[in-house]
N, C-alpha and C positions, 0 to 999 in steps of 0.2 A: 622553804629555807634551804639553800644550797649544804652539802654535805663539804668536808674541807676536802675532801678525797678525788672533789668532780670538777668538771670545768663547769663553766657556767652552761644555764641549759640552750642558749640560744648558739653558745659556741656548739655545744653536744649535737643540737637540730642540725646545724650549717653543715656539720661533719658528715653527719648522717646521709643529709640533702644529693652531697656529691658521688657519696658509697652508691646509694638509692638508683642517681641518673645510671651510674656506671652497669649497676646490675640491670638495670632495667634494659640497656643498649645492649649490655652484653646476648640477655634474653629475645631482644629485636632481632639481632644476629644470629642465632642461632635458629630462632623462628624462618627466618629469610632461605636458611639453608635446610630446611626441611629435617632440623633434628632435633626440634623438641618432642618429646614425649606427652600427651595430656597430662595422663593419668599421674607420671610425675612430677612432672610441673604443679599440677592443681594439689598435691598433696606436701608438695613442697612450699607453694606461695600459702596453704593453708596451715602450714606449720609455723613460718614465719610472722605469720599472723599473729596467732595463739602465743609467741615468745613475747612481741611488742606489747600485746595488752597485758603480758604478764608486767612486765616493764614499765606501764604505764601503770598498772594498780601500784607500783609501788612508789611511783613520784605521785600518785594520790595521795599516800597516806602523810606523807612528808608536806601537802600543799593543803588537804580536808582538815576546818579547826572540829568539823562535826559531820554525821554521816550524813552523804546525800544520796536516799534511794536511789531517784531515777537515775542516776549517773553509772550506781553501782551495778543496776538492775539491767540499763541497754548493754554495761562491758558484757556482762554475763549473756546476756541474749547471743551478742557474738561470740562468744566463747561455745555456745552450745549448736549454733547452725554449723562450728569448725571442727566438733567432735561428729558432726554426722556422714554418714561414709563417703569417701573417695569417688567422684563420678566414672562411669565407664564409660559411659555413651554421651553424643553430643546433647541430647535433650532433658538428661539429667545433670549434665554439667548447666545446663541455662538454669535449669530451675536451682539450684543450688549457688549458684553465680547473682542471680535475684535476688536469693533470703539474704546472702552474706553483705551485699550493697545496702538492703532496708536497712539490718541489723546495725551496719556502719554511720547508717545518716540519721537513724535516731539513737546511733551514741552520742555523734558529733554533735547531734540538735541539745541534747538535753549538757553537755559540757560547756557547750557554749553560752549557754542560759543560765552557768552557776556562777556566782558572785565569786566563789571561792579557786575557779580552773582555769584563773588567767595563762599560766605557765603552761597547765598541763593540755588547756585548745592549742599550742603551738604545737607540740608534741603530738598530740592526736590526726592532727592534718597532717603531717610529716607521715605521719605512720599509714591514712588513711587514701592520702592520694596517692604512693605507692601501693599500696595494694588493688585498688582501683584499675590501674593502669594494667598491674600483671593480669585482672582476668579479662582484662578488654582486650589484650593483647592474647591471650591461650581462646578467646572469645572466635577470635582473625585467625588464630591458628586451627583451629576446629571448622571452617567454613570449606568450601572448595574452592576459595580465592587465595591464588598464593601470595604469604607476606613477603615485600617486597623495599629494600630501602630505597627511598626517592631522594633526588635532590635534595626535596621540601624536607624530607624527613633531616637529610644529612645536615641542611644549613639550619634547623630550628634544635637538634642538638645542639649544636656547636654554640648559639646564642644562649642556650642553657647551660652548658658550659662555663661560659666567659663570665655568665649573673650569676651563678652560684660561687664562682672565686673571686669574685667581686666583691659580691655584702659579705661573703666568707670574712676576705683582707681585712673589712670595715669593723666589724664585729671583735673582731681579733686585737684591734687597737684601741677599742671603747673608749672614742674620743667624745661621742656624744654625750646629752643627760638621758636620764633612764626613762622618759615619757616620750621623747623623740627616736630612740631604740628601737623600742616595742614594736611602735607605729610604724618605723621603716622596716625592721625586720617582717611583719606581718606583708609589709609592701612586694618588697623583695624576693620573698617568696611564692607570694602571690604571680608574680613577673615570672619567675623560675617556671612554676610547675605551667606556664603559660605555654612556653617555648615548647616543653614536653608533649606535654596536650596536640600540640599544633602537631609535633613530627607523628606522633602515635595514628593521629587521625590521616596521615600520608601512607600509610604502611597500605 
C-alpha cells in the first residue's frame, strides 16, 4: 500500500533507473581515465548496497501481510557478505565480488517466488542490477586491461538513455490499466538495463 507522502513505486523505480545509468557512466568515466580508486569504489558500491536493502526491508514491511523467512533470511545474508571487510587486493576482491552476487541471486530467487513481493521484485532488480554492473565494472578496473569507451559503449548508452525517458514519460501519465503497467514496465526495463549490459560488456 503506497504511503500518501510517495510517488507511486514504479514512478520511484523509473527515477531511480535514470540516477543509476547516470552514476554508473559517470563511474565508466572515470574508470576510462584511470582514477578510480578500488579500495574506494568497492566500499563505497558496498555502502550503497547495504542503504538499498535497508530501503527495501522497509517497502517489505508495508507489502508482507505475514513473515517470510526466506526472503528475510537471503536480505540478511547480503547484509552480512557487506559487513565483511573492504578488499585490498585483486584476489580478495574476486572472492568477495562472488559471495556478494550468490547473496544477490538467492535474494532475488526467493522474492520472486513470494506471492506477497510483487512491488518489492521491481525494486529489488533496480537495486540488484546496479550493483551488479558496479563490481563488474571495478572487476575491468582491477585487470591490466585498460577501461576504455567504445563506440559500442557510447551508442548503447545513449539507447538506454532514450528507454529510460521513454517508459519514464509513459508511466508518468498512467494512461494504461494496472495489469498492462506492470507487464510493460517489467518490459521496459528489462530493454533498459539491455542497452547497459551491451555498453558495460564494450568497456
Amino acid at each position: 500500500m503506497e504511503t500518501k507522502n510517495k510517488k507511486p513505486i514504479r514512478v520511484r523505480i523509473a527515477e531511480k533507473l535514470i540516477k543509476d545509468q547516470q552514476e554508473l557512466e559517470h563511474l565508466a568515466v572515470q574508470a576510462s581515465l584511470g582514477k578510480v580508486e578500488m579500495e574506494d569504489e568497492f566500499k563505497a558500491a558496498k555502502a550503497e548496497l547495504k542503504k538499498s536493502i535497508h530501503e527495501l526491508k522497509i517497502e517489505l514491511k508495508q507489502e508482507l501481510k505475514e513473515t517470510e523467512e526466506s526472503v528475510l533470511k537471503n536480505l540478511e545474508k547480503i547484509d552480512g557478505q557487506l559487513d565483511e571487510d573492504v578488499a585490498y587486493t585483486k584476489e580478495s576482491f574476486l572472492i568477495q565480488k562472488k559471495n556478494i552476487v550468490n547473496a544477490i541471486n538467492d535474494a532475488k530467487k526467493s522474492i520472486k517466488n513470494s506471492p506477497q513481493t510483487k512491488r518489492t521484485t521491481q525494486l529489488f532488480n533496480a537495486i540488484s542490477q546496479k550493483s551488479k554492473l558496479q563490481l563488474e565494472l571495478l572487476e575491468k578496473n582491477a585487470s591490466d586491461k585498460k577501461v576504455e569507451l567504445t563506440e559500442d559503449y557510447e551508442k548503447s548508452m545513449l539507447a538506454a538513455t532514450e528507454k529510460f525517458e521513454e517508459f519514464t514519460s509513459k508511466i508518468k501519465e498512467e494512461k494504461e490499466d494496472a495489469s498492462k503497467k506492470v507487464a510493460n514496465f517489467k518490459k521496459e526495463v528489462a530493454q533498459s538495463y539491455k542497452h547497459i549490459k551491451k555498453a558495460f560488456k564494450s568497456l
